[in-house]
N, C-alpha and C positions, 0 to 999 in steps of 0.2 A: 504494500500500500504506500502511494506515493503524497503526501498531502502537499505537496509542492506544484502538483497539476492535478489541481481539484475544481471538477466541473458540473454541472448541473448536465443530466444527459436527456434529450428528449426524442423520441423514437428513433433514440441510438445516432442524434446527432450530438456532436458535446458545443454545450451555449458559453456564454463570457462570463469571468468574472471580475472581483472587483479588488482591492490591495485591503489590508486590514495591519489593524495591529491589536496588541494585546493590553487588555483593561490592566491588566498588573502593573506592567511598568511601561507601556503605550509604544514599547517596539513592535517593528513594523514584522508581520505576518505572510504568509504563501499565502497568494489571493483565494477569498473564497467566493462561488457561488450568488449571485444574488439576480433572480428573475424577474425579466420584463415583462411589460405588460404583451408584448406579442412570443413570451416563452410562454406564462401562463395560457395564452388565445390556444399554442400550438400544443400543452400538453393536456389540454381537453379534452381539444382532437384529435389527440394520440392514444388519449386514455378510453376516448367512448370507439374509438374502431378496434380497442384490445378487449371492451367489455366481455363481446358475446363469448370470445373464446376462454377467456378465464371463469365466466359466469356456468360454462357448459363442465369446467372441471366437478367434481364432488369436493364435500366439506372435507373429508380422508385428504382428498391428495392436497388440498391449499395448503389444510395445517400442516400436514407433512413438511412441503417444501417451507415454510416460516419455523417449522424445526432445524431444519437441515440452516437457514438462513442465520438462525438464533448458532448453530451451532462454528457457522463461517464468522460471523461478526466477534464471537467469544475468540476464537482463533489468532483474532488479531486485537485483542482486548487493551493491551498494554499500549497500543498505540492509539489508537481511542483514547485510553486515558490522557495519554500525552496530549493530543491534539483537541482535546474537550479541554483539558485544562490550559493550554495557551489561552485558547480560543475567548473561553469566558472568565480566565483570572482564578478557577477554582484550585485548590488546594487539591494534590495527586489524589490524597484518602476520599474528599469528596467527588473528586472524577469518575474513581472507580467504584462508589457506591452507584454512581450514573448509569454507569456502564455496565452493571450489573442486573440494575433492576429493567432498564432495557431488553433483555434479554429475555426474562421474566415476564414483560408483556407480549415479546413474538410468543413466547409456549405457553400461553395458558388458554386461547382458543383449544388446542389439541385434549383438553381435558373433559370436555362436552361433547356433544351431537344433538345437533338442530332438530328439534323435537317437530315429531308429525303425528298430529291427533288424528283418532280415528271414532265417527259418534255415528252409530247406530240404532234408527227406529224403525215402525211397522212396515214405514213406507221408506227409505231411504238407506242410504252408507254418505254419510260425509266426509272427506278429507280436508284437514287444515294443515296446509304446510307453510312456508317460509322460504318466501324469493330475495334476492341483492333486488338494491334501490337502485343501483345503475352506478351512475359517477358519484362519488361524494366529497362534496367539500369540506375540511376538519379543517377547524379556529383550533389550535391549542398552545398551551404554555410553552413556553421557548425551551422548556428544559426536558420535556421526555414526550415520548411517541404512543401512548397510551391510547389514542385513538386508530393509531392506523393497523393495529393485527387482527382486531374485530373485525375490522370493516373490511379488510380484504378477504379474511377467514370467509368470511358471509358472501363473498364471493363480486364485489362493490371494486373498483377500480378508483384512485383515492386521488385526490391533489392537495397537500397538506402546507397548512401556513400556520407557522408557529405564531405566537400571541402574546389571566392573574384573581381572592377574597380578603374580607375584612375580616379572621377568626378571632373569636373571643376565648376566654377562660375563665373560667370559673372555679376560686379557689375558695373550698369550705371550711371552716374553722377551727376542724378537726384535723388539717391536715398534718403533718411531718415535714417541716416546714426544711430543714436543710435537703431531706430527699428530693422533695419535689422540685424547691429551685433548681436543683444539678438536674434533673431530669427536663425540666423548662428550660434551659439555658441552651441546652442542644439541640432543641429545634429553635427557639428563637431566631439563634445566632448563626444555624446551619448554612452555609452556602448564603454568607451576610444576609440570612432573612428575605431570601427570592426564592420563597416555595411559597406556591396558593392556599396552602393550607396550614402555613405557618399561623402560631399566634399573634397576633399583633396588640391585643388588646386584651388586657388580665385587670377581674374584678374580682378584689380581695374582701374579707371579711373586717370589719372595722375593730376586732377584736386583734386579729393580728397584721392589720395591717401593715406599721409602719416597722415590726421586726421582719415582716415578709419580704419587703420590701428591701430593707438592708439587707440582707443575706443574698438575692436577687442581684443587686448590685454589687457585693462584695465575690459572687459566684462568676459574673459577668466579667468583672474589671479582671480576671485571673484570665479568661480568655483573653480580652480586650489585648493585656500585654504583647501575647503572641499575633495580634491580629492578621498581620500579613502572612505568617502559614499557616493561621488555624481559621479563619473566618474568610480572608479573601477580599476582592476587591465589587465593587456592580460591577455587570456586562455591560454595560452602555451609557455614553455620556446624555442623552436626555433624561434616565435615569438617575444618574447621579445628579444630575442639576436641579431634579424635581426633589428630591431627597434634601441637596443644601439649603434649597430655599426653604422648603416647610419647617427644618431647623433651625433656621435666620430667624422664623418668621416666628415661633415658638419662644425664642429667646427678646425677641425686641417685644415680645404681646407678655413677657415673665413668667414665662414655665417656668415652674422646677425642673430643673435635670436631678437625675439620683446619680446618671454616669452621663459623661458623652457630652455632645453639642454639635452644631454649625462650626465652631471653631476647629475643631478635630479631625474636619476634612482635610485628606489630604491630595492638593489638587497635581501634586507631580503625575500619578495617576489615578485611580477612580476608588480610593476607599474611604469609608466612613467611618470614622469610630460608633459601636455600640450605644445606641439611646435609650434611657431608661427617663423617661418624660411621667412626673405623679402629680397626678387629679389633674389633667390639659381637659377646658371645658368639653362637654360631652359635645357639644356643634363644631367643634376648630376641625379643620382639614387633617390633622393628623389621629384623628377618632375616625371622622365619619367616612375618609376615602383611604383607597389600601397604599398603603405605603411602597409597600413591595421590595424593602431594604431592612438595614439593623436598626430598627425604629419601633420601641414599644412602649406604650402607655396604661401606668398602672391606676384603678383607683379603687374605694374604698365603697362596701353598702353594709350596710344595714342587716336588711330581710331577705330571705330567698327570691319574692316577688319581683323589687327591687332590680335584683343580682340578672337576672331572666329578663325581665325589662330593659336594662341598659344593653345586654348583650345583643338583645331582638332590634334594638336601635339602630339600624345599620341599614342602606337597599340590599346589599349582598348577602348570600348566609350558604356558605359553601361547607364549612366544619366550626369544631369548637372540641374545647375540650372543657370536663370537671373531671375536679379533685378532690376526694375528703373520703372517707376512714364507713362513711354509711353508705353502705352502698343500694338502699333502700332510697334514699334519698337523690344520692347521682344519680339511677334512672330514671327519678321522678324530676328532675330538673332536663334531664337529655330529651326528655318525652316534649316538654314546653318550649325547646328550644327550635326555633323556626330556621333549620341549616339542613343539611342533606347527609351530613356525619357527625357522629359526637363521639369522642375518644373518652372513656373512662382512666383515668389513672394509670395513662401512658399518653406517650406523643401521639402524633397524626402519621400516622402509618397507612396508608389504605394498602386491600389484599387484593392481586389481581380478579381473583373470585370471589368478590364481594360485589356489589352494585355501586356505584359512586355518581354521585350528581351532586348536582346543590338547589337550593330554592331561591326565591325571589331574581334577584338580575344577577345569579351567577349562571346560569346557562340553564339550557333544556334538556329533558330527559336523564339518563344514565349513562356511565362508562362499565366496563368490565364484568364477570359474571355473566349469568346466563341472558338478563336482563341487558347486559353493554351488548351482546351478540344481537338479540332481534330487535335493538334499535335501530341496527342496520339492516334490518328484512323489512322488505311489506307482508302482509300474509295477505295467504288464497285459500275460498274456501272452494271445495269441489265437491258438487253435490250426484249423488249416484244413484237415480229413482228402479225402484224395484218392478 
């Protein structure tokens, strides 16, 4: 694998690309990849004349060859990880967690079979089975492929454009307060805080709050130190710009910071220091829209109702997680919680054979599971009169 001539290929022509460099330290990179508007025209049209013949395979032989696929890409794993990690600034450890779970999402169609019902009366035999949609276009996060093994498994020919929620947390008063921050701190800070399912927004209990809080930050600043190999830099300077401003913007309106600031930026290339922002009104831009960096704001309630109220505050509602010692009680909080995942006392892990969506303006329908499979079918009923 050469990433020195690296091209976008469309019906086996190879298209241009563009010069890059690396968010870490802003050297310049092997060009990569970046599609026109008349590559996109032409790999439509490449995709809907390949339709019928991959559509005519069976679901056996797709998954097969996206094993065989999973099993070429793992092959060359190490290099991937190199080349993910220029690319986006990440840390080798978090590269190869990348590159792992990628893997992961090619094999897990191969664990099902596209269900065909069969309903029998006096008069009839029906058949319901499951067709591909045809072409399909996938919006997804810039950081993994999660929608394209469904969709081709299902037998859909794909055009994928990479592409982000608001996650709260809810932490109960009962919890284990040095456990948990160590356990929050690693997804907070993961891959500087650009995962969609990251927490961004932690509602503590006013009982422990302000020791929560401490140790949060004294958990963080341990990282922070190592920032540059352990947390990383943003992928992109609109990114980063949006990041320094709502920090600017947080400190001239007199947040508290517990860690971190606008000042921390470091603009040789694209990193931020860790934010830990306490009690930033519930309306400021760094509450109500997703950050999508090392950016998170803690506050303080009350009541459970409360705690469920501030968290539902948001258009978005993709995950969330709670924490606390009842577990009677976390599911009767994950129940009222208006998101599409709630992580009990663990991070935000999704399984590929789980269902994944979100509600309100984080997207439609489902990923993964059997459910992520027939999002990508129409179904057909076929009726057999006696």
């Amino acid at each position: 694998m050469d990433p020195s001539a690296f091209y976008n290929i469309v019906a086996g022509e190879l298209r241009g690309s563009e010069n890059t460099t690396t968010p870490r330290t802003a050297a310049s990179l092997p060009a990569c990849p970046v599609a026109t508007a008349s590559d996109v025209e032409d790999s439509v049209a490449a995709a809907q004349k390949a339709f019928p013949a991959w559509a005519g395979e069976s679901y056996e032989t797709r998954t097969k060859l996206l094993e065989k696929f999973a099993d070429l890409y793992l092959s060359h794993g190490q290099e991937f990880c190199t080349l993910l990690a220029a690319e986006t600034g990440r840390t080798a450890e978090n590269a190869a967690v990348e590159v792992y779970w990628a893997a992961q999402w090619l094999r897990y169609p191969s664990k099902y079979k596209i269900p065909e019902e069969r309903i029998e009366d006096d008069t009839k035999v029906t058949i319901v089975t499951h067709e591909p949609l045809g072409l399909v276009a996938a919006i997804c996060p810039w950081n993994s492929i999660g929608k394209l093994a469904p969709a081709v498994a299902t037998g859909n020919c794909v055009i994928l454009k990479p592409s982000a929620g608001n996650n709260a947390a809810i932490i109960l008063p009962d919890v284990d307060i040095k456990s948990t921050c160590d356990q929050l701190a690693g997804s907070l800070w993961f891959n500087a805080g650009q995962v969609c399912i990251a927490p961004r927004r932690l509602y503590i209990h006013q009982d422990i709050f302000e020791e929560f809080v401490q140790e949060l930050a004294t958990v963080s600043a341990e990282a922070a130190r190592e920032w540059h190999s352990k947390i990383g830099p943003l992928q992109n300077k609109p990114q980063f710009e949006k990041i320094r401003i709502l920090l600017a913007d947080a400190e001239a309106s007199g947040e508290k910071f517990a860690i971190g600031g606008s000042v921390a930026c470091d603009e040789g290339a694209m990193y931020v220091h860790p934010a830990i922002i306490v009690n930033p009104s519930p309306s400021s831009r760094l509450v109500q829209e997703e950050t999508f960096g090392p950016v998170v704001s803690c506050h303080g309630y009350s009541t459970m109702d409360e705690a469920v109220r501030l968290a539902n505050s948001v258009e978005t509602g993709l995950s969330a997680t709670v924490w606390g010692k009842d577990l009677g009680l976390t599911g009767r909080i994950a129940k009222q919680l208006d998101v599409g995942n709630v992580f009990i006392n663990g991070p935000p892990q999704p399984d590929p054979c789980v269902p994944f969506g979100g509600h309100k303006k984080s997207g439609l329908g489902v990923e993964y599971g059997m459910e992520g499979l027939l999002s990508f079918c129409q179904t057909k009923s076929i009726y057999m009169y006696k």
